[in-house]
N, C-alpha and C positions, 0 to 999 in steps of 0.2 A: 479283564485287566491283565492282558497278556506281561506285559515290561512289568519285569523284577521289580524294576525303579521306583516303579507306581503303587507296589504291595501297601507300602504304608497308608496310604492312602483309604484304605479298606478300615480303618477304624476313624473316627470323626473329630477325636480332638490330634491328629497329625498337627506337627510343625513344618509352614512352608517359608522358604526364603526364594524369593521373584527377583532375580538381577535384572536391572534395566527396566526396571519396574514403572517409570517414565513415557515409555515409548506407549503408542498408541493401543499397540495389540496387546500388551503386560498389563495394562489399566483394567481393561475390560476381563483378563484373567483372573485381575486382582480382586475385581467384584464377585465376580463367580467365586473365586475361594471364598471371600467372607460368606457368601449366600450356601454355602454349604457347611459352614461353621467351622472350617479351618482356621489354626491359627498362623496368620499371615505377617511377616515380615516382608518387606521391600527396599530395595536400595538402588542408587540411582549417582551421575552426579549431580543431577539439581531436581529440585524436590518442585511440581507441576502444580497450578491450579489444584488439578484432579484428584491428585495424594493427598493435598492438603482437604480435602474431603471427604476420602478414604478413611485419613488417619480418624476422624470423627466417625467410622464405620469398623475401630479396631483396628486397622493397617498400621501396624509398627514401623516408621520411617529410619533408614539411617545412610550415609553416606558412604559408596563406594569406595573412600579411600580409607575405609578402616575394615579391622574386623567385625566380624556377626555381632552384637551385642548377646551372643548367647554361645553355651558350649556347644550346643548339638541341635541340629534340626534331623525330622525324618527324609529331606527332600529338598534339595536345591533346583531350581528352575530356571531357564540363561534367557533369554530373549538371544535372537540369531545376530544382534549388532554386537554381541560381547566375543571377545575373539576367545579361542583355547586357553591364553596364558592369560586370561584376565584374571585378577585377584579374586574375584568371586569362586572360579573352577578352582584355582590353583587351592583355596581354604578349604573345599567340601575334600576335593583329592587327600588332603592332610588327614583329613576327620572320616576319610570312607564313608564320605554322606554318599547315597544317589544323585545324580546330576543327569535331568531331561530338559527336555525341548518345550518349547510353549505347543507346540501342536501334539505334542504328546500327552502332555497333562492335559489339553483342552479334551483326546482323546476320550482321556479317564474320568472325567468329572464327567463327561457325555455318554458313561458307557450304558448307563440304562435307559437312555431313550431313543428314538427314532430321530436319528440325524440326517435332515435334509443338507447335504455338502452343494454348497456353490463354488463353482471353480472357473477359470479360465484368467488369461492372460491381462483382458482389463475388462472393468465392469461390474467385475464380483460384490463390492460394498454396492453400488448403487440394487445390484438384482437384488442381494441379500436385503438390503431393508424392502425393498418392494416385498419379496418374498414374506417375511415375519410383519410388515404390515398388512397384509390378504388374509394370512392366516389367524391375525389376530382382529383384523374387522369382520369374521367368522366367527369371532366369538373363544379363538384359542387360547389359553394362558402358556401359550409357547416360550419354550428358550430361546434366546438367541444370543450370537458370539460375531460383533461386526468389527471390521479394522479401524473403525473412524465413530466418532461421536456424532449422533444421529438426534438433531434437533427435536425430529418426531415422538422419538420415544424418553428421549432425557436422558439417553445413556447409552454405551456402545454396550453392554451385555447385562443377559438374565437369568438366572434359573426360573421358571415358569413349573406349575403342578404338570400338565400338560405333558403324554406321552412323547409328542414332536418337538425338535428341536433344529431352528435352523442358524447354518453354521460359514461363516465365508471362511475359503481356505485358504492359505499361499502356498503357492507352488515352487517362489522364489527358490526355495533350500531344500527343494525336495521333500519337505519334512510332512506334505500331506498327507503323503502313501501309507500315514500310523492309522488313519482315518480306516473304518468299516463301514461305508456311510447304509442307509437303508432306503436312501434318494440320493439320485446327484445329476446338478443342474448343470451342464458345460456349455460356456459361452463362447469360446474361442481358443485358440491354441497359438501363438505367434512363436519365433524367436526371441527367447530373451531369458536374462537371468543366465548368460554366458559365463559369468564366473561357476556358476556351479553345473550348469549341462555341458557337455560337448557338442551339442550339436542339436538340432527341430527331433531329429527320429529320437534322441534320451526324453526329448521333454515331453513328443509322443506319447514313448511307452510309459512314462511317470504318470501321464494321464487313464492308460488303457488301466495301468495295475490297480488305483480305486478305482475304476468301473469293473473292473474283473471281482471287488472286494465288496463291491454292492448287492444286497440279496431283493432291491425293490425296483424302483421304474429308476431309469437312465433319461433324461433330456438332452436332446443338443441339437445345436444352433444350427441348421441345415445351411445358411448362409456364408458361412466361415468353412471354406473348401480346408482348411488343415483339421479342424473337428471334424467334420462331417467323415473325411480320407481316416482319423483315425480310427474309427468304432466302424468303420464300413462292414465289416464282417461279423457287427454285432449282433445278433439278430432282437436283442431284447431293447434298443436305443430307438427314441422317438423322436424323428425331426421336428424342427418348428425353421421358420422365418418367411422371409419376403420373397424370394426365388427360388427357383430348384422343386424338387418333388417332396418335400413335407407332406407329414399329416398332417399339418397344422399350419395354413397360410394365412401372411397378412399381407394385405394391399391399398391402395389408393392413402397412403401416407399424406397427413400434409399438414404445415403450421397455422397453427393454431391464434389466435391472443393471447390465448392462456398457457400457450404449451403445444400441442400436436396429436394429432388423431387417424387413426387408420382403421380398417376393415378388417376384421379375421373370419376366416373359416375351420371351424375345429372338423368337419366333417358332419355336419347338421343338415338338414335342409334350409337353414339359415344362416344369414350371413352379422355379425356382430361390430356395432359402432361405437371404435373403445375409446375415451378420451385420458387425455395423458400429460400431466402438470406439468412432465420434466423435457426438456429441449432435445430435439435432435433424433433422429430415425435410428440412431444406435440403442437410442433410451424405448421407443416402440419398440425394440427388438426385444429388449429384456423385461418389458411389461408382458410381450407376447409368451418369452419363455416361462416368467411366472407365471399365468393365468394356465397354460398348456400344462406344467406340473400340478397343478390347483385341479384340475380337471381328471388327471391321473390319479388322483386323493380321492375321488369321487363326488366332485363339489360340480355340481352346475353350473353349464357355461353363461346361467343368468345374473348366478349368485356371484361371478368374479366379476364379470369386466366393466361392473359399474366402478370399484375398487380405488380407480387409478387418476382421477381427477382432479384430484386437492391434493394429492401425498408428495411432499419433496425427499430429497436425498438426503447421503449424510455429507457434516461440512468437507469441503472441499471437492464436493462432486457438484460443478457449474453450478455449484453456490453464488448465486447474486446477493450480494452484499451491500452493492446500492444500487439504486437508478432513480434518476429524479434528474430534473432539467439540466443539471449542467453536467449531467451523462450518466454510466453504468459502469460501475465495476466488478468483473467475477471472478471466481476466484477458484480454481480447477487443479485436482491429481495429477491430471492427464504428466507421462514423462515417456510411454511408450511410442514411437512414432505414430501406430493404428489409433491410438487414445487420442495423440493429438490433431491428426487431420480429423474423425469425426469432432472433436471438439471448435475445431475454428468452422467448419463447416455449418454446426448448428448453430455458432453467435452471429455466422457471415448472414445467416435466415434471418434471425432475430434482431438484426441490428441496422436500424436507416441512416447511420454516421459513418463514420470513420470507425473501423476496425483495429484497435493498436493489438498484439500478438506480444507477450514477455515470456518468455520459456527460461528456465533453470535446468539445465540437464543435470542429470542423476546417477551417478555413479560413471566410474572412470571406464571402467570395463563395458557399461553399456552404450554409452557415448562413439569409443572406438569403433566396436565392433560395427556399431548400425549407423555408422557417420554417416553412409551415403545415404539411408533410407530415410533420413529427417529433411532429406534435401527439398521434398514437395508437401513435406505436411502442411505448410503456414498457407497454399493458395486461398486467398479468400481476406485473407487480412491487409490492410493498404500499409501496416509498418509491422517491423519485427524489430525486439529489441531481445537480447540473447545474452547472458550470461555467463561467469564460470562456473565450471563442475560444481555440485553438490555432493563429498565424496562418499556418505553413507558409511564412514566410517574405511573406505579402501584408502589405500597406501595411492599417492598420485603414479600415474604410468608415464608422466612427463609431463614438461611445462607447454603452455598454449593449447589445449586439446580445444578450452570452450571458443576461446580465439578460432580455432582452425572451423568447428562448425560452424560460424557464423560466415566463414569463407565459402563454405560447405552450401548454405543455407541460401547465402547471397549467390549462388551461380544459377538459382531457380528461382529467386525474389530480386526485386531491382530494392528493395528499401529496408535495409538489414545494416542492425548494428549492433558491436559487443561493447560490453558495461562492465569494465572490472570489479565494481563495486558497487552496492545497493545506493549508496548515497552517487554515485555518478550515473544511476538508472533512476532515481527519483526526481533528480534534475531534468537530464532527459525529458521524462516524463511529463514534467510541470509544464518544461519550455516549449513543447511541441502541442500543449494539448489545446483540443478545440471542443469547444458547444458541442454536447451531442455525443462525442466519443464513445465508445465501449473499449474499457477496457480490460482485455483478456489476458488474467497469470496464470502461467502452466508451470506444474512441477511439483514433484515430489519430499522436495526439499524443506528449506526454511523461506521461499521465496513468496509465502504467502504473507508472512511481514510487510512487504511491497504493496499488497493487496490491502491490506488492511488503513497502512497510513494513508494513501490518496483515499481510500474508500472514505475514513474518518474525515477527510478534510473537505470531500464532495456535500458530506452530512453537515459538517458544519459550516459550507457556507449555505445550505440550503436552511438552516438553523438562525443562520446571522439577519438573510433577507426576509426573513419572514418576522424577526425582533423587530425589524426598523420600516416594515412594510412601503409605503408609498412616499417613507420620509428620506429614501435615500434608494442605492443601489451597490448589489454586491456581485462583484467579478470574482471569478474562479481564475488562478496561476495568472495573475496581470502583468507580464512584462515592466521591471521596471525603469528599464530603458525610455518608457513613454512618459516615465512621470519623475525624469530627471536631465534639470537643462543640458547637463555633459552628455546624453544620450547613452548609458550605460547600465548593466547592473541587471542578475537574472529575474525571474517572478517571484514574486509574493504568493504565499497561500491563498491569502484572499485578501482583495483590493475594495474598500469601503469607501460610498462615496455619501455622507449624509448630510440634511440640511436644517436638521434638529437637534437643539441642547437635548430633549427629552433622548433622543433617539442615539444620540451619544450617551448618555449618562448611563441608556439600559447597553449599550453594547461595552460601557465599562466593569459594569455589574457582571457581567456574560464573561469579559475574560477574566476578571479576578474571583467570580466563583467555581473557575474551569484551570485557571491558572493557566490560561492562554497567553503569550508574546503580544504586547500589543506597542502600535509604534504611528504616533500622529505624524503626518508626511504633508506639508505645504506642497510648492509651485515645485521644488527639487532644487532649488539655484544653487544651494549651500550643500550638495549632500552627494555622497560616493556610495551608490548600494555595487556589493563584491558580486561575483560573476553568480554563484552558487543561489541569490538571491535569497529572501529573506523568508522565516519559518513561524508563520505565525499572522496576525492580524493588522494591515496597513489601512488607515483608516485618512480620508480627505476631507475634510469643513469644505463645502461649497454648496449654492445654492439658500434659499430659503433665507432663514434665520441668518448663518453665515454672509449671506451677500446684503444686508443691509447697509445702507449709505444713509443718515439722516442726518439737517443741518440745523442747528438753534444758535445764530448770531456767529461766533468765531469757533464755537466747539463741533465737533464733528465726531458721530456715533457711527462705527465701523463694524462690520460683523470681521471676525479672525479671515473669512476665506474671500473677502473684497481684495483685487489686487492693488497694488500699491501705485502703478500707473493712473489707475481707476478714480483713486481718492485725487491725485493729485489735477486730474482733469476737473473733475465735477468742482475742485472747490475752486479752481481758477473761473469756472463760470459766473463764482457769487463773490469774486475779485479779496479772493483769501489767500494769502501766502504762507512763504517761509515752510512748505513742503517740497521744494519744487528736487531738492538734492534725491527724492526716494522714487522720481519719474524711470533713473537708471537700475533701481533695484529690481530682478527680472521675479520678482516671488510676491506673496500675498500676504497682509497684515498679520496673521498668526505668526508666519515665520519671522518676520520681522523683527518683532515682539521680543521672540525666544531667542533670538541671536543678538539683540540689539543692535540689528543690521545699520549701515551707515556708508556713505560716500558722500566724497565732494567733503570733507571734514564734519559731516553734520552725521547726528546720530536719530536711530526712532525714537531713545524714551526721552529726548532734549523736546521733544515737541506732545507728548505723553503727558495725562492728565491722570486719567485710570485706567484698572485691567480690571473685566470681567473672566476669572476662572473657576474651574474646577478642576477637586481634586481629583485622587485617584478610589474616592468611595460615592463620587456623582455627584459631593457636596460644591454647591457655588454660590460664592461671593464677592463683592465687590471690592479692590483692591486700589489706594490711593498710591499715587507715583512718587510720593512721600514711605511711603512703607518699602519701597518696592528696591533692593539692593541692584546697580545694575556693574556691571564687569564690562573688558572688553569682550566682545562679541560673545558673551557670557550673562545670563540672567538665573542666580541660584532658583527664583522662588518656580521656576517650569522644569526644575528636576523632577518636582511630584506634582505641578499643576499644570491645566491645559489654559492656553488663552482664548477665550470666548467671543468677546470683542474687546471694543477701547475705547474711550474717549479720548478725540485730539485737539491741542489748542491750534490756531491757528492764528493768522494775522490779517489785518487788513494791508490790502496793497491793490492796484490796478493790475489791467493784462499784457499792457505794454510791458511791466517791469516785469514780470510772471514769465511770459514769454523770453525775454531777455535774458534770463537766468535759465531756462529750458535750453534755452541754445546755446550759451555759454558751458555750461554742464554737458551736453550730447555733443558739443566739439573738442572736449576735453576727454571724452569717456571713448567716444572711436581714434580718438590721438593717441590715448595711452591704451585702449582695451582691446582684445583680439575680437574680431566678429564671429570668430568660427566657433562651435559648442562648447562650454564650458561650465564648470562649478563654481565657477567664481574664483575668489581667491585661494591657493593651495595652501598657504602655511599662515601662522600668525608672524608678524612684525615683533621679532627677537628687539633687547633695550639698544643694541649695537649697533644695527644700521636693518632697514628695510629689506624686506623679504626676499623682491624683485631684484636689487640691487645686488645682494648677494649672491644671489643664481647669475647672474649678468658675470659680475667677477669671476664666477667662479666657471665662466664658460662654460655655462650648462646650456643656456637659449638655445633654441630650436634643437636639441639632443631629442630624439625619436626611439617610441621602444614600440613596435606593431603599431597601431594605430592611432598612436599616442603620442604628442607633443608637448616640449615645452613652448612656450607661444613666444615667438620674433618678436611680439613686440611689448610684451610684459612678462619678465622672470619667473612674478608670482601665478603662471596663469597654466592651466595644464588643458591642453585643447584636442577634442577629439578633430582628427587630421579624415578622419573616415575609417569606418571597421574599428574602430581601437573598442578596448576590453579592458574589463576593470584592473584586471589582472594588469593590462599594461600600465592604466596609470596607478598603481599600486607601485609597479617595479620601478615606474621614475619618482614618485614621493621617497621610495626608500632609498636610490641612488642618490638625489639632490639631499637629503640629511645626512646620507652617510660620507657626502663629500664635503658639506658643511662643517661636520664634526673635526672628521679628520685632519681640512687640512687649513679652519679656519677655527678651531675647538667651540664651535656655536650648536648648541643643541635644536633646533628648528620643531615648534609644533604644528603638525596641521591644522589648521581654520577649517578644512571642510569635512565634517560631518561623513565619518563610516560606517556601513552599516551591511550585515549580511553574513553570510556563508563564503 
């Protein structure tokens, strides 16, 4: 325990305080402290899952923006995101506490055992758990210290009894070189981490100095010409990989179903058939490199390379997250250029759909520097969707850097675009996507958030179809434009289409014990979903149960999702009238119902007997039209209930007179009504004077905003012209009230139904 700093350390009840205690690498510090029976303080500004688990493990929590809750510790510790003036340094300076580095105390807490160091530029977590998983299906009660929480073992770090200890390093800050490893595993050597190197040859020689500090075997990557160039004059360094002159080759690489498999040669008279869980010939490479240090331990080349067939990574290393029929989503580190072409290269293997590519660049300083080197990473993927910066905590070096590489990006890809914002890349995302997809997030950042929401929403529509199985169907991001007569309005989560009360009742049970959005959606006639589309569960009554039509004398038994056209044919067959007004209603009995839809002066519940609903706990009852409060185009009792079906009265009449009024009514309705797409009526009829007539006066008729009309030949009518966006008729709803108000003092409500983002 060479650093002063660490003295304390040397008796066992030490006090440590962990700044940034948060972050990935601190967590796993934080367990190693308690496993050595330090007493551990941490502070942070927001307190993780993980501390809150810690703290049930002793880890005293407290907030960055106070002081220590104590006078004195033996030892303050920074994590490298806390800059010099941060409050945590500036207190210990006050107190002449010691102030180290997370690679330094890892140093210390490591000093008495055999530390195998993993290093290189990318790869190191994914080797490092291979590595501490070989060693420990050997039988080791090994240490280990990984950057990333590792599904396989239930935690990113350990103290083990076990003399071997293996260790992932960053090289980010230089701060490995505290490291005396007694192995060390090198996977690559790239540019990067330019904030703090000048240049390949610093970051070189940052590498040669722990191998120069090593007293056991040295690995490295013969395939990586900058590793390989720098130990060249090594003479104690042992190659491994796929080309070149190794001692240790592998070959005939190739995927797998399960993953991917290749040949090694350790120098045996045999040759070795390794199978390999995790995607892509970078990841055989690092299988290779561990089983070739395993082999240097003196473990047989029989006893390793069974090893490597079932073991996955840790999260974020082409972590699959989902995959199931309506696609895959994974969920990947990758921020270094090299990280990201092998990474699209093995999902482009793995993947028979569409390739979507979302990258997050990672610091400002790295971005700049290797603008142009990112420009062919994405080959392989059919879209890219690109980000801004993630700044890791740097000062920005100017505006539009992530804009510029998407410019960068797009001069080597024809299908590239940038997304200021995670909510205008999840749109994106929904609007584009297709059956099948894979979709790939890169980055280092917070962009695995992205990952996670469609991943959750992929689970749960695959959750939703399998509730309602053959009684209905569920669509993943359904365009709501298809299931709104104005032809508008982005996706829904997930578009439900069933033909069962049962099957309803369990997908209301489903979102109210998930607390899921849920929104019953007819024909659309009456309804504006916003560009942004809707977040959450859209559900359709049709078919089955739904579409029943049944006759007994003048009454007529309709399921909610029969359309309204529908009823009024079928009963003109058995010469029943006094329906003939709801032939122009362009929607279905449910919707009816719930608006108390009405033309031609006649309304739905004027010919209404009863409702069959349910609530919002699956309870259903039958509901007489005497009970039932109705409004204009306004029904309170369908704020908490659905309508099922109805009973309708009807009349007697012949088809001559039936007829006669059908035609009377549909030469009235194209006199006064636009033919071109619409929601129907825009606003409600103010006590003052009509809707239409208003807008007429007030010279609004045919005003146009992008695709969007007021209708020539009705005031109240807002009509897609072609292309129009909700967004447009959003912006003429709010021009035609605001010019009502102004300059007629009439306050205008909208009639049609909005809904969305």
């Amino acid at each position: 325990m060479d650093n002063v700093a660490l003295r304390p350390l040397s008796h066992g009840s030490a006090t440590v305080i962990l700044g940034g205690v948060s972050g990935s690498g601190m967590i796993g510090l934080a367990r190693m402290c308690l496993q050595k029976g330090l007493n551990v303080y941490g502070c942070d500004q927001h307190k993780s899952e993980e501390i809150t688990e810690l703290e049930s493990a002793g880890l005293i929590f407290f907030s960055e923006s106070v002081d220590p809750p104590l006078s004195i510790a033996d030892l303050v510790v920074c994590s490298s995101a806390l800059p010099d003036d941060h409050l945590l340094r500036h207190w210990a300076r006050s107190k002449e506490i010691p102030v180290a580095d997370r690679a330094e105390m890892l140093a210390a807490l490591l000093h008495d055992r055999q530390v195998i160091l993993v290093v290189g530029t990318h790869g190191k977590t994914t080797s490092a758990v291979l590595m501490a998983h070989a060693l420990r299906k050997l039988g080791r009660d090994i240490s280990f210290y990984i950057g990333a929480e590792v599904p396989l073992f239930g935690t990113s770090a350990y103290l083990g009894q076990d003399e071997l200890a293996v260790v992932e390093a960053d090289e980010s800050d230089g701060s490995f070189t505290c490291f005396s490893p007694s192995h060390l595993l090198v996977l690559n050597i790239e540019e990067d981490h330019l904030d703090h190197y000048s240049g390949l040859e610093e970051i070189q020689q940052a590498f040669r100095h722990v191998a120069d500090r090593c007293t056991g075997h040295t690995i490295v990557c013969g395939d990586d010409p900058v590793a390989s160039g720098a130990f060249r004059d090594n003479e104690n360094v042992t190659l491994y990989g796929f080309v070149g002159n190794g001692a240790v080759k592998g070959s005939h690489w190739k995927v797998e179903e399960t993953g991917s498999s290749f040949t090694a040669d350790f120098g045996h008279q045999r040759e070795y058939r390794i199978a390999v869980a995790l995607n892509g010939r970078h990841n055989a490479s690092n299988v290779l490199g561990v089983i070739t240090m395993c082999i240097k331990l003196d473990y047989q080349a029989e006893e390793v390379t069974g090893l490597f067939k079932d073991v996955r990574g840790a999260r974020r290393r082409y972590e699959v997250l989902v995959s199931n029929s309506y696609g895959t989503v994974v969920d990947d580190y990758a921020h270094h250029p090299t990280e990201i072409q092998a990474t699209v290269a093995a999902a482009r293997k793995r993947t028979g759909g569409r390739l979507v590519a979302v990258f997050q660049p990672h610091r400002f300083s790295r971005t700049q520097k290797l603008m142009d080197t990112f420009a062919g990473c994405f080959d392989g993927a059919d879209a890219v969707y690109l980000t801004d910066v993630y700044s890791a905590g740097e000062e920005s070096a100017g505006s539009g850097i992530g804009f510029k590489l998407s410019e960068v990006v797009g001069s080597e890809h024809e299908s590239v675009t940038f997304h200021a914002s995670f909510k205008e890349l999840g749109l994106q995302i929904r609007s584009q996507w297709q059956l099948g997809d894979t979709l790939l997030v890169m980055g280092a950042g917070d962009i695995n958030q992205v990952a996670q929401q469609i991943a959750a929403e992929l689970l749960q529509a695959e959750e939703l179809q399998q509730i309602i199985g053959d009684e209905g169907r569920c669509s993943l991001y359904e365009p709501m434009s298809r299931h709104t007569t104005l032809g508008v309005g982005g996706p829904t989560d997930v578009w439900l289409t069933v033909n069962s009360e049962r099957a309803l009742a369990e997908i209301i049970y489903y979102t109210k014990k998930r607390t899921k959005s849920f929104q019953i959606i007819g024909r659309g006639s009456n309804l504006l979903v916003r560009d942004g589309g809707i977040r959450g569960i859209c559900c359709h009554l049709e078919g089955g149960e739904f579409n029943r039509l049944e006759f007994d004398g003048k009454q007529i038994s309709c399921g909610a999702g029969v359309r309204l056209k529908n009823i009024v044919f079928e009963a003109k067959k058995r010469h029943l009238g006094g329906l003939e007004f709801m032939e122009g209603i362009p929607g279905n009995l449910g919707g009816a119902l719930c608006m108390n839809a009405g033309a031609m002066q006649s309304w739905t519940f004027e010919v209404v007997q009863s409702v069959r609903v349910m609530d919002l706990d699956g309870n259903i009852r039958e509901v007489s039209r005497e009970e039932i409060e109705v409004g204009y185009r306004h029904v309170p009792l369908f704020e908490d209930h659905m309508a099922l079906s109805a009973v309708l009265r009807a009349a007697e009449s012949n088809r001559e007179t039936i007829d006669q009024n059908l035609k009377s009514y549909s030469q009235k309705r194209w006199a006064s009504q636009p033919a071109k797409p619409s929601s129907g009526c825009s606003f409600k009829n103010p006590h003052e004077i009509p809707a239409g007539k208003l807008i007429e006066e007030l010279g609004l008729k045919e005003k146009k905003i992008g695709g969007a009309a007021i209708s020539a030949v009705h005031g109240n009518f807002i009509v897609n012209d072609g292309g129009a966006t909700a967004e447009n008729v959003l912006e003429l709803i709010d021009l035609v009230k605001r010019e009502a108000s102004e300059k007629r003092g009439i306050q205008l409500e909208t009639e049609v139904i909005i809904l969305g983002e």
